[in-house]
MMTF fields as JSON, N, C-alpha, C and O atoms, coordinates in Angstrom:
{
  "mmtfVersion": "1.0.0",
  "mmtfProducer": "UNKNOWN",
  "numBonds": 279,
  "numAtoms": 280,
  "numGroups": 70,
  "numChains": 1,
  "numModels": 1,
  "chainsPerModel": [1],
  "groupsPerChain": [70],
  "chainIdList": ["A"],
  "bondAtomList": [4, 2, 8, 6, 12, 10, 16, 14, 20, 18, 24, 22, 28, 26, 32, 30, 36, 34, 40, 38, 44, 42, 48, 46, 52, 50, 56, 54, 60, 58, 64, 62, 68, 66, 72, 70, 76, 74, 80, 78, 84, 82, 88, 86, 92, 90, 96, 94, 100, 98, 104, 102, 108, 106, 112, 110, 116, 114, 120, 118, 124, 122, 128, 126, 132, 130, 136, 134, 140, 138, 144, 142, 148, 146, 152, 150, 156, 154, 160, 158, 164, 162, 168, 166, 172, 170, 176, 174, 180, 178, 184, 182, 188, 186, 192, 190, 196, 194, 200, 198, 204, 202, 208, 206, 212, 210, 216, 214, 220, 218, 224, 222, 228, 226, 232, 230, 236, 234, 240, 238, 244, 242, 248, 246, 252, 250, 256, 254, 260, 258, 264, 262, 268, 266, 272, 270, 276, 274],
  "bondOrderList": [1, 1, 1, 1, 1, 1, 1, 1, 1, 1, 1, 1, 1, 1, 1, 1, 1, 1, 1, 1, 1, 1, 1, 1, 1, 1, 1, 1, 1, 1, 1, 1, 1, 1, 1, 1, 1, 1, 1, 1, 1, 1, 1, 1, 1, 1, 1, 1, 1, 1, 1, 1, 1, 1, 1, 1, 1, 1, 1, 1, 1, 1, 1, 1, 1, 1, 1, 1, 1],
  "groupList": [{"groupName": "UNK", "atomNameList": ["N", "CA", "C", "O"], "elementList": ["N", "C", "C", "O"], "formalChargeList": [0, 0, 0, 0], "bondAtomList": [1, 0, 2, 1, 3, 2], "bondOrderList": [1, 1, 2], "singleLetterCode": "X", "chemCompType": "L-PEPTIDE LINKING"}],
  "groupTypeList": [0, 0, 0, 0, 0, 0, 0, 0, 0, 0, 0, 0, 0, 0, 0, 0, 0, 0, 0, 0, 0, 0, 0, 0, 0, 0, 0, 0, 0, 0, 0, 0, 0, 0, 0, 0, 0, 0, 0, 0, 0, 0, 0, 0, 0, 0, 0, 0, 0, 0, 0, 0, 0, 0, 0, 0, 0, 0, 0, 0, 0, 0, 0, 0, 0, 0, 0, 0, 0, 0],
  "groupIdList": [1, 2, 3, 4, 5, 6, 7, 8, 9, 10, 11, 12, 13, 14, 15, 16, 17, 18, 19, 20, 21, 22, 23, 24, 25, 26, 27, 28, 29, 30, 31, 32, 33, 34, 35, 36, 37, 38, 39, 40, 41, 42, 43, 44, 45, 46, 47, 48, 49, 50, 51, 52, 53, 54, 55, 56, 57, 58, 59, 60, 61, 62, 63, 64, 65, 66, 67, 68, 69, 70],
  "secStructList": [7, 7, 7, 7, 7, 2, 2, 2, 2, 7, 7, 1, 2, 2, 2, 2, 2, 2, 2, 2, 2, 2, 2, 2, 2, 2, 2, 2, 2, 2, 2, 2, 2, 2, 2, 2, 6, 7, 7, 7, 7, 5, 7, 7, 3, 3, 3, 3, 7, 1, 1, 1, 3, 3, 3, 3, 3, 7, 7, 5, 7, 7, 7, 7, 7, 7, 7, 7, 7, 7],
  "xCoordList": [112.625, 111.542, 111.78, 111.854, 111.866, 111.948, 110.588, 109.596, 110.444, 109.594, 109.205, 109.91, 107.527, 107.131, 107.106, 106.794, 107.232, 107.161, 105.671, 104.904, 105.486, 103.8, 103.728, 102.569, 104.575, 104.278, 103.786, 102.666, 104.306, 103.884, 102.004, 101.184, 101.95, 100.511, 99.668, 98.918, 99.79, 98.654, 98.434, 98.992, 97.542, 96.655, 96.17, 96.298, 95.33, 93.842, 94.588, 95.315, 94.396, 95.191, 94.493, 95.085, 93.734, 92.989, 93.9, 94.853, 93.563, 94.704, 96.426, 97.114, 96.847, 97.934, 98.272, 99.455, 97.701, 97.317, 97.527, 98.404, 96.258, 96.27, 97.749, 98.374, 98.037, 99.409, 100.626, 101.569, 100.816, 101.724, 101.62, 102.563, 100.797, 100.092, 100.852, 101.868, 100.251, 100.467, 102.013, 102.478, 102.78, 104.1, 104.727, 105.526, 104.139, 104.581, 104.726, 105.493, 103.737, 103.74, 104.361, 104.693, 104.364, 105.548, 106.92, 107.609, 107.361, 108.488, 108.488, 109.295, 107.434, 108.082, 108.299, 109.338, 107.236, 107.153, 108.027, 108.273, 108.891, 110.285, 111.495, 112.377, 111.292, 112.367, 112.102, 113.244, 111.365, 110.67, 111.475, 111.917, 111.419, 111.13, 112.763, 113.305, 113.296, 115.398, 115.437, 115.697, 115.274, 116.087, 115.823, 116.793, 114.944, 114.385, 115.054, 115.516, 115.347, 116.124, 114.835, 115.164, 113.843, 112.905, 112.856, 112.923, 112.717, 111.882, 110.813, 110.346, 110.466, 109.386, 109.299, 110.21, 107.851, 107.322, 106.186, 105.028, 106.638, 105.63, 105.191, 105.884, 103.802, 103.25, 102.5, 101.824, 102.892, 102.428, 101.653, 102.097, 100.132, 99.332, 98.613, 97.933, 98.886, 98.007, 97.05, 97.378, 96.013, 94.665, 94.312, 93.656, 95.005, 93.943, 93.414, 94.059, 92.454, 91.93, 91.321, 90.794, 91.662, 91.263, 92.288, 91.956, 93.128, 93.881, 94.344, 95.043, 93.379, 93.062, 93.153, 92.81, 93.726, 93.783, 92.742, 92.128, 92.113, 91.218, 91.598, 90.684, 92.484, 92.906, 94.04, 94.731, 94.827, 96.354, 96.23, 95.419, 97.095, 96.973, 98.433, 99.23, 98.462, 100.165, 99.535, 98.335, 100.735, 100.053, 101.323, 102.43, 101.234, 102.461, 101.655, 100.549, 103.099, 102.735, 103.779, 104.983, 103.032, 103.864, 103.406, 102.329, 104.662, 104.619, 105.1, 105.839, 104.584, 105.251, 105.891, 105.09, 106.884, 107.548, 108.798, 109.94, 108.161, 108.898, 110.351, 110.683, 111.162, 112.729, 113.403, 113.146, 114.164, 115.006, 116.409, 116.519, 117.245, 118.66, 118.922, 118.293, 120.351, 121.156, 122.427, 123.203],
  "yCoordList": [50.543, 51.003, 52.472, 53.412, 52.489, 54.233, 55.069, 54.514, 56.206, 57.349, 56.945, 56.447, 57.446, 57.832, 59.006, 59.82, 59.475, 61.059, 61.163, 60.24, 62.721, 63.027, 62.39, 62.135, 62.132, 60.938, 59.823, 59.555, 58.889, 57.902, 57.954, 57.044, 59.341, 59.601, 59.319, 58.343, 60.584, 61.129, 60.022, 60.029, 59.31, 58.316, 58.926, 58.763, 59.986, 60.518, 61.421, 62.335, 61.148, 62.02, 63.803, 64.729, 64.026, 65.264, 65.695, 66.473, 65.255, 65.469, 65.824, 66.61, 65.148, 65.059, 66.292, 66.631, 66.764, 67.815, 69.042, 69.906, 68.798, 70.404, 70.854, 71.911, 69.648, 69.871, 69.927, 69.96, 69.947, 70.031, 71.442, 72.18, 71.858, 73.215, 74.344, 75.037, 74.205, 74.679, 75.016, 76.155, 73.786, 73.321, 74.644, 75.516, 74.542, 75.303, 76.744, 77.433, 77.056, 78.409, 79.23, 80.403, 77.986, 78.349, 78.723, 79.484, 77.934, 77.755, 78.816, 79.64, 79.24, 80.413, 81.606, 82.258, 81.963, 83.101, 83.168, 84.3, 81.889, 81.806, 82.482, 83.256, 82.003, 82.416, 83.601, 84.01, 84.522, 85.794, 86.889, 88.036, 86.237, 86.785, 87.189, 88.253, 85.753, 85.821, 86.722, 87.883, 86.583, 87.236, 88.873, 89.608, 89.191, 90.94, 91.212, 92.353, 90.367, 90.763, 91.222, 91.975, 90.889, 91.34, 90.667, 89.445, 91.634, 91.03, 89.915, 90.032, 88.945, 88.174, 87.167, 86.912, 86.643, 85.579, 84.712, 85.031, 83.867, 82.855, 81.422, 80.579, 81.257, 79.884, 78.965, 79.262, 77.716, 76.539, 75.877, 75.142, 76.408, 75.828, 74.706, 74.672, 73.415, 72.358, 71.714, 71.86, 71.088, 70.964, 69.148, 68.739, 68.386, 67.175, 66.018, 65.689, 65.642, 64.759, 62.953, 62.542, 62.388, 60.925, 60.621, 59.778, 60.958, 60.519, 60.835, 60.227, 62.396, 62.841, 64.358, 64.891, 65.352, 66.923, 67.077, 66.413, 68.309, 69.122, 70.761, 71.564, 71.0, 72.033, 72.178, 71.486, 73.369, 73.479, 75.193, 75.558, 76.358, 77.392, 78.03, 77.79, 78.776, 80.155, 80.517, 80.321, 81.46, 82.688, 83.752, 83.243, 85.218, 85.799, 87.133, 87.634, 87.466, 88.731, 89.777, 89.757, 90.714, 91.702, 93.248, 93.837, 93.616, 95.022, 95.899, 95.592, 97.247, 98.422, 99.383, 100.186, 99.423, 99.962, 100.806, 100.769, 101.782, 102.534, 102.237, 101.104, 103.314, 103.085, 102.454, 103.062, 101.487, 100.532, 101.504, 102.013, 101.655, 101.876, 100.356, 99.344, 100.679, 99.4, 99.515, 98.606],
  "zCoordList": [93.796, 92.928, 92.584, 93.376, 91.504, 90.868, 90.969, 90.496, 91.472, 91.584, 89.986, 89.108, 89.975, 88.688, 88.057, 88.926, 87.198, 86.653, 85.964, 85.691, 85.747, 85.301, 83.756, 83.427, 82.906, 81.628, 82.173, 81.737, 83.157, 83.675, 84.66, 84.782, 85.144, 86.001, 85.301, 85.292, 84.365, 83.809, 82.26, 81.163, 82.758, 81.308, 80.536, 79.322, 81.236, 80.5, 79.392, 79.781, 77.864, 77.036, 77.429, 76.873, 78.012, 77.807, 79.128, 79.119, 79.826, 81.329, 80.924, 81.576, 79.864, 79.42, 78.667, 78.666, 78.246, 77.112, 77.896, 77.918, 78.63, 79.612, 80.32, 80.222, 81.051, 81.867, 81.421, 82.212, 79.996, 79.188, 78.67, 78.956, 78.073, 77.452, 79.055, 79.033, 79.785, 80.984, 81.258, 81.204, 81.576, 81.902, 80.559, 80.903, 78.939, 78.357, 78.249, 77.576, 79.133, 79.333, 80.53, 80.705, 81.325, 82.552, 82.27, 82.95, 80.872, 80.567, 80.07, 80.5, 78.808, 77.949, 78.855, 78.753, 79.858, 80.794, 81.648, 82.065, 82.278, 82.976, 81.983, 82.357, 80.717, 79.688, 79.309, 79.099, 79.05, 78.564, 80.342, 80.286, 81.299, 82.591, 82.881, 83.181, 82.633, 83.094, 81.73, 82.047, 80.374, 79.071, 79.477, 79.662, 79.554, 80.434, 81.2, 81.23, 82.038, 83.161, 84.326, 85.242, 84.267, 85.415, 86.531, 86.663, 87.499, 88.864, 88.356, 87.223, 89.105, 88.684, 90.013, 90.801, 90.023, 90.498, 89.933, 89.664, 89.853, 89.173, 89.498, 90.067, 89.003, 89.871, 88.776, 87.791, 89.343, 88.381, 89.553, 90.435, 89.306, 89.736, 89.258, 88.233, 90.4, 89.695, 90.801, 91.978, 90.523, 91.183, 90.71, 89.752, 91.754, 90.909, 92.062, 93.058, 91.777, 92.449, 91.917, 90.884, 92.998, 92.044, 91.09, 90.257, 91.019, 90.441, 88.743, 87.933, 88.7, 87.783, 87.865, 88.92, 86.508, 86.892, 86.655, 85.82, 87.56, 88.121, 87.667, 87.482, 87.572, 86.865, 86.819, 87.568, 85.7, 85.619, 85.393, 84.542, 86.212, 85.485, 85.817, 86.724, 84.916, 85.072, 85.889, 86.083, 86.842, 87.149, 87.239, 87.412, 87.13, 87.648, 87.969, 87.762, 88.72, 89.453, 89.158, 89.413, 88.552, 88.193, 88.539, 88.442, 88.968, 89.861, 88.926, 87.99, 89.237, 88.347, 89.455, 89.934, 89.824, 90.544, 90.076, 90.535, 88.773, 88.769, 88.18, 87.832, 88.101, 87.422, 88.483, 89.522, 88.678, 89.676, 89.306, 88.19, 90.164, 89.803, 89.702, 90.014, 89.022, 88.56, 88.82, 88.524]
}
């Protein structure tokens, strides 16, 4: 039996929506984060219950620490 992926979970088109929207902004902010060349950490928070999302959010953390040598 093959694992399911989140196309296969998530029914609820509104559920579908959010966690995609989300997933997209992880991506652009991963890609925005390596092209800079910055320090970075980042989180794809997801929240669901019943079988259903409960929430989806970015998050990152960003420090100002000044000129780095290189």
């Amino acid at each position: 039996m093959n694992n399911p992926d989140w196309r296969e979970l998530l029914k609820d088109d509104e559920d579908l929506v959010r966690f995609i929207r989300n997933m997209e902004k992880f991506n652009q902010l991963f890609c925005d984060m390596v092209i800079e060349k910055k320090e970075f950490t980042l989180r794809l928070e997801v929240k669901g219950k019943k079988g259903r999302l409960v929430h989806c959010r970015v998050g990152t953390d960003e420090f100002d620490r000044g000129e780095k040598e290189k």
